[in-house]
C-alpha positions as CSV (number, residue, x, y, z in Angstrom):
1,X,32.5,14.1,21.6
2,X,29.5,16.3,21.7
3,X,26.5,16.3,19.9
4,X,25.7,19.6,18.1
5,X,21.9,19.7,18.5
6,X,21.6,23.3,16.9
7,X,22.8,21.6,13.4
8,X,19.8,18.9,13.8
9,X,17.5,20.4,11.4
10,X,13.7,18.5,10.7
11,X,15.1,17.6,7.0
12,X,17.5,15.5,8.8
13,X,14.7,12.8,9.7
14,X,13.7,12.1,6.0
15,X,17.1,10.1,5.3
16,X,17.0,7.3,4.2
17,X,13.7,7.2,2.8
18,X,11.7,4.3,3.3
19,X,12.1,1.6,1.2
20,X,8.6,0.9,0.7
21,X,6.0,3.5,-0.1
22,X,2.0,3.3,0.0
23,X,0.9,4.6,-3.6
24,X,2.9,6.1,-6.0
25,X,2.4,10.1,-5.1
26,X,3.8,8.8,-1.2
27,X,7.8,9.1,-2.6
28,X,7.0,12.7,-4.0
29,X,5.1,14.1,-0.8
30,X,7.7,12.7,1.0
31,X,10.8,14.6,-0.8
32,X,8.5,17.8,-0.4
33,X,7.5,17.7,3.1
34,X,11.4,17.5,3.4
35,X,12.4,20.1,1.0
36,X,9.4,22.6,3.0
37,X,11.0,21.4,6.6
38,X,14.5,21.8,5.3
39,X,15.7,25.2,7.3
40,X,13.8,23.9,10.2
41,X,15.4,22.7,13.4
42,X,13.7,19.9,15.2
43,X,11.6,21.2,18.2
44,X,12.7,20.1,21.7
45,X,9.5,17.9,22.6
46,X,8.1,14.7,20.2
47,X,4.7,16.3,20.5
48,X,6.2,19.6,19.0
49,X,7.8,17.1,16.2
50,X,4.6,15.7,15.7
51,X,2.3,18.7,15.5
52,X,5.1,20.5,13.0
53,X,5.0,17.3,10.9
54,X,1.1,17.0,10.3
55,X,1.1,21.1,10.1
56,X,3.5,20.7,6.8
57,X,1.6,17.9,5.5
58,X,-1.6,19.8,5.5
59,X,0.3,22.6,3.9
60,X,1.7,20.2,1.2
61,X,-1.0,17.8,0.4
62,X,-4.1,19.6,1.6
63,X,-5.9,18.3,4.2
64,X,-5.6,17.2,8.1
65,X,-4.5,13.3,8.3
66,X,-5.7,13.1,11.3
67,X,-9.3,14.0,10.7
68,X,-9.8,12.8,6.9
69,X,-11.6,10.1,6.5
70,X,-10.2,8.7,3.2
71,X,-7.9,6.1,2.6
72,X,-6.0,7.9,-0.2
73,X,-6.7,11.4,-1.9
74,X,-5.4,12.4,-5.6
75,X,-3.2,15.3,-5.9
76,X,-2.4,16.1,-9.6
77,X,1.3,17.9,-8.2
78,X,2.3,14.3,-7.5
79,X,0.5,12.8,-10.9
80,X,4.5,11.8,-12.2
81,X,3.3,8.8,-14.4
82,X,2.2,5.1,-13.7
83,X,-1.2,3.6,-12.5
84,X,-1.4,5.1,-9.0
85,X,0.6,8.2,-10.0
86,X,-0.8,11.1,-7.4
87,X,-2.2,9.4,-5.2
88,X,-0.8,10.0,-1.7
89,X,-2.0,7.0,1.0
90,X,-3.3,8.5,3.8
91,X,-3.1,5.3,5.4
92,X,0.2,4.6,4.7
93,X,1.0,8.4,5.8
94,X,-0.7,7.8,9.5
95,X,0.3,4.2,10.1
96,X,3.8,3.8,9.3
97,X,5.3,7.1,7.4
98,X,4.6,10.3,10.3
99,X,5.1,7.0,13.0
100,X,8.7,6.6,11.4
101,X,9.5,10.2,11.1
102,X,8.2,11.2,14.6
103,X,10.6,7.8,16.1
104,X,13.4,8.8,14.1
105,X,13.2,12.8,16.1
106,X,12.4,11.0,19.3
107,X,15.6,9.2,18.8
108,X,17.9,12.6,17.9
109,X,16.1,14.2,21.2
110,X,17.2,11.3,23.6
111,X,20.9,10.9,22.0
């Protein structure tokens, strides 16, 4: 059997979502950085993966996670109800969240 890698588009890495998120605005950038990624096909190198990834969630939620300093920011798009409704965790975003989506493409690129 071959594996079709033209099909393997960046939405592809979003499923299944985690099962636990940082703060409640974390499920709805989630869903968004995969609806903007959707028509995208995954780049050939992790580093490519990783750049495109932390491109679209500057685009999405507004700043660079690498170089913000903040734990979490508030983004009123993501406000959906509930106490911590939009707020995205940064820290949650750059310690287990872009780690899992950037291990999930490394996988696709070695299979």
């Amino acid at each position: 059997m071959a594996h079709d890698d033209a099909a393997v588009k960046m939405a592809d890495l979003f499923d299944p979502e985690p099962e636990q998120w940082g703060l409640r605005g974390d499920p709805h950038v989630w869903r968004a950085l995969r609806d903007h990624l959707s028509g995208t096909d995954i780049p050939a190198s992790v580093d490519e993966v990783t750049s495109l990834l932390r491109a679209a969630f500057n685009e999405i939620v507004g700043l660079d996670l690498g170089t913000a300093p903040d734990a979490h920011v508030y983004r009123e798009q993501y406000a959906h109800g509930g106490m911590s409704s939009g707020y995205v965790s940064l820290d949650t975003w750059r310690d287990r969240l872009m780690p899992m989506l950037v291990e999930r493409a490394r996988m696709r690129l070695v299979a």
